[in-house]
SEGUDREN-758143 format. One record per residue (C-alpha): residue number from 1; residue in one letter; x, y, z. Coordinates in pm, 1 decimal. Layout:
BEGIN
<site><k>NUM</k><r>A</r><x>X</x><y>Y</y><z>Z</z></site>
...
This chain:
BEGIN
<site><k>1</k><r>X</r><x>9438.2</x><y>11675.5</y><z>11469.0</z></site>
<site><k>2</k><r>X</r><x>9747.3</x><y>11761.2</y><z>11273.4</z></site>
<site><k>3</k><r>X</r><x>9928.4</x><y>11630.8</y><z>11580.8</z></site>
<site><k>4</k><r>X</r><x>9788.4</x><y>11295.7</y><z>11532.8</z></site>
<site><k>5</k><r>X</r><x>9832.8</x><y>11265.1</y><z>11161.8</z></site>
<site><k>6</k><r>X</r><x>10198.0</x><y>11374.8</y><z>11214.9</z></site>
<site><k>7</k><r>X</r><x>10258.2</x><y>11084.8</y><z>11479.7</z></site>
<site><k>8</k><r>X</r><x>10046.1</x><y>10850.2</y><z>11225.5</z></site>
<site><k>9</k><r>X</r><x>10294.5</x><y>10864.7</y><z>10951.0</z></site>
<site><k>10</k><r>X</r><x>10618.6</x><y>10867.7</y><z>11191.0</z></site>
<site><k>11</k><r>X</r><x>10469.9</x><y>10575.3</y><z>11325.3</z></site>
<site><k>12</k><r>X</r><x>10383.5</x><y>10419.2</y><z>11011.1</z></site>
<site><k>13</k><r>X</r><x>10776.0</x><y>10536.0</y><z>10860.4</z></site>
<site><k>14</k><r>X</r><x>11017.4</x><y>10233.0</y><z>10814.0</z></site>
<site><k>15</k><r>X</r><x>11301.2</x><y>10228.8</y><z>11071.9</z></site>
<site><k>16</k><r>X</r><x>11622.3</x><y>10495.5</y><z>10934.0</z></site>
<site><k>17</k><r>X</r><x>11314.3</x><y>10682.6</y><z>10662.1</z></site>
<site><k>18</k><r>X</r><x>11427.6</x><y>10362.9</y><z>10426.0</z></site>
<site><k>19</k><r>X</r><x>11182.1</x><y>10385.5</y><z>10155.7</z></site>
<site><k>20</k><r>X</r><x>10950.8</x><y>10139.1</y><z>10052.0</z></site>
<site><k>21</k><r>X</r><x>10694.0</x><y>10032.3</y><z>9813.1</z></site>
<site><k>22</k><r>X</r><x>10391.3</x><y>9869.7</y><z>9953.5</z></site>
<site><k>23</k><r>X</r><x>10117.8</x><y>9774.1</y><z>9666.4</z></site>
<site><k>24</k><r>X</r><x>9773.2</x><y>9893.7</y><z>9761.1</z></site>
<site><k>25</k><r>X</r><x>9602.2</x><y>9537.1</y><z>9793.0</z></site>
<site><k>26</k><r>X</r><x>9197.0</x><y>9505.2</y><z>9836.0</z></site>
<site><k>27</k><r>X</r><x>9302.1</x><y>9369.7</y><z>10211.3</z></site>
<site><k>28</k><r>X</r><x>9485.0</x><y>9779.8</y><z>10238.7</z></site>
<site><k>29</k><r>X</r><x>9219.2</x><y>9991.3</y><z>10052.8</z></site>
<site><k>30</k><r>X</r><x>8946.6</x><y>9777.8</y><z>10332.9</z></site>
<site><k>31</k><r>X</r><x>9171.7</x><y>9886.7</y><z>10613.4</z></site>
<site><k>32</k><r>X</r><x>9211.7</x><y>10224.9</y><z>10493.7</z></site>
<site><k>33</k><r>X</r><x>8857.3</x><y>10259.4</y><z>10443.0</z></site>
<site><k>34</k><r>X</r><x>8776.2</x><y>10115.7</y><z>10794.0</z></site>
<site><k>35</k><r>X</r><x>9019.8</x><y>10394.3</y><z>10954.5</z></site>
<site><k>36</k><r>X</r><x>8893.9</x><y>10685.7</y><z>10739.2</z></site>
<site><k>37</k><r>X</r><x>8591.1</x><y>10616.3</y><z>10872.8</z></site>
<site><k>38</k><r>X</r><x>8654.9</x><y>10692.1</y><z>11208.4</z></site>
<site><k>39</k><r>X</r><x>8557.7</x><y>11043.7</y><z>11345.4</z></site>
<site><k>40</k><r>X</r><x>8778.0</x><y>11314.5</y><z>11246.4</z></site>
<site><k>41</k><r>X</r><x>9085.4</x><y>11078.5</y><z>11008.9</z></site>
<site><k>42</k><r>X</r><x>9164.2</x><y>11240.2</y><z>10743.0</z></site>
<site><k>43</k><r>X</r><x>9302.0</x><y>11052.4</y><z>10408.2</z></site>
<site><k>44</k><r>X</r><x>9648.0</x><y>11132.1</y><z>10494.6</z></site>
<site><k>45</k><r>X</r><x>9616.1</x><y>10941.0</y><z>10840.0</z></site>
<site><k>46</k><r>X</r><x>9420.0</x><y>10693.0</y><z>10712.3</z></site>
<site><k>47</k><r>X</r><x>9679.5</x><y>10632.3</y><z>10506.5</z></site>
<site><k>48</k><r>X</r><x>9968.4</x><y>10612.9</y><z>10678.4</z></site>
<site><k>49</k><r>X</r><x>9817.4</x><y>10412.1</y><z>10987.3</z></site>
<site><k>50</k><r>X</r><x>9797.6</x><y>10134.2</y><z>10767.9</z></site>
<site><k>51</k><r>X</r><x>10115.9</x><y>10192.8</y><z>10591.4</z></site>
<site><k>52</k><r>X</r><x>10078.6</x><y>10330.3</y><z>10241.5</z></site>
<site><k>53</k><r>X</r><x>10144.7</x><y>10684.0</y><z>10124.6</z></site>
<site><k>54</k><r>X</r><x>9860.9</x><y>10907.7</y><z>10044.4</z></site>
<site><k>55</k><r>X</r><x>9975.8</x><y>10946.1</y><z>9699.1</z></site>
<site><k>56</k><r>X</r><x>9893.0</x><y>10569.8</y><z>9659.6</z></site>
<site><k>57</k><r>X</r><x>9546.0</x><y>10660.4</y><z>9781.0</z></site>
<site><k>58</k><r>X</r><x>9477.1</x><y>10919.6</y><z>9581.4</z></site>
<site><k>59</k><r>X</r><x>9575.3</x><y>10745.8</y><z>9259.7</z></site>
<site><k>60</k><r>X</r><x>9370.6</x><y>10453.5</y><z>9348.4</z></site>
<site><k>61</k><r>X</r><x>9055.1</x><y>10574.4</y><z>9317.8</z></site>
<site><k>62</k><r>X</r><x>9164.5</x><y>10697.3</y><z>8904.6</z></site>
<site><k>63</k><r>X</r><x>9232.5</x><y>10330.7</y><z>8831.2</z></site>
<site><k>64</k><r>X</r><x>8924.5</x><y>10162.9</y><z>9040.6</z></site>
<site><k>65</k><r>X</r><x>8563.7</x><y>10322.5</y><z>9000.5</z></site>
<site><k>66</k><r>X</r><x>8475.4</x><y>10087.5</y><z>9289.3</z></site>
<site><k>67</k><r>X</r><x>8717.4</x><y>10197.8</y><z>9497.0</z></site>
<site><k>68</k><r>X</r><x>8654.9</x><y>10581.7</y><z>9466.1</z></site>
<site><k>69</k><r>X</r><x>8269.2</x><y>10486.8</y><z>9510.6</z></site>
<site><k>70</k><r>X</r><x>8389.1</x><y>10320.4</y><z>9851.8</z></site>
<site><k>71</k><r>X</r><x>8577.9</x><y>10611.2</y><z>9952.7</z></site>
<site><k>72</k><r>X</r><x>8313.9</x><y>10914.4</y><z>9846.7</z></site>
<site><k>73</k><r>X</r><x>8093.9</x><y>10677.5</y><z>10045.4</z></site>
<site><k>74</k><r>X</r><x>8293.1</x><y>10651.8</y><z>10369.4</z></site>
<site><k>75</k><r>X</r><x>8401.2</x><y>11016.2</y><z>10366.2</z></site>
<site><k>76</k><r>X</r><x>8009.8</x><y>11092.5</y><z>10322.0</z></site>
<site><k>77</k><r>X</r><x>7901.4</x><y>10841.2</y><z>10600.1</z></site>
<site><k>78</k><r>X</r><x>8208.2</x><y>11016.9</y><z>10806.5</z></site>
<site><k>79</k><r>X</r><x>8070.8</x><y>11401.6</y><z>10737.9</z></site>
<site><k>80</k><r>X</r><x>7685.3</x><y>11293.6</y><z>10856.1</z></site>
<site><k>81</k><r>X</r><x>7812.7</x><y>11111.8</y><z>11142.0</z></site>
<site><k>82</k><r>X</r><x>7983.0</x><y>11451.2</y><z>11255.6</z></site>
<site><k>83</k><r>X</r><x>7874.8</x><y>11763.4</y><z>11035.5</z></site>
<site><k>84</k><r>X</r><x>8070.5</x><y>11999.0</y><z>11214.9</z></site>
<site><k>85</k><r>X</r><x>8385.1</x><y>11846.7</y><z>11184.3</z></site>
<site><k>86</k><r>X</r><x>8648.4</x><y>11840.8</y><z>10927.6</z></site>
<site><k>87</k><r>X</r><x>8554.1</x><y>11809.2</y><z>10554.9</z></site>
């Protein structure tokens, strides 16, 4: 698991580790919700296969009450489709 999230945000990196800032559009919090719903992603994959850092993520949900709704919601649907795996 760690593996993969490690390989999810070298993959998501910009070519040299150039920094960038990427604003966390409704188009990126739907994608990152769609991959933190799959079995087993945690927030810090989820966020880097689409491109964003975590920290965007977890400030997100602080500014948008809809948003952290969305996300409680997902991680939720994401624990009963697999209760033993990773909370």
């Amino acid at each position: 698991m760690f593996a993969a999230a490690c390989d999810a945000v070298s993959a998501a990196s910009p070519p040299g580790g150039a920094s960038r800032v990427i604003r966390l559009t409704p188009q990126h919090v739907a994608r990152f919700l769609g991959e933190l719903s799959k079995l087993g992603t945690t927030v810090i994959a989820a966020a880097a296969a689409i491109g964003v850092s975590s920290a965007a993520i977890y400030q997100r949900p602080g500014r948008d009450a809809e948003c952290a709704k969305a996300m409680e919601d997902t991680r939720a649907s994401a624990r009963q489709a697999n209760p033993s795996g990773p909370r």
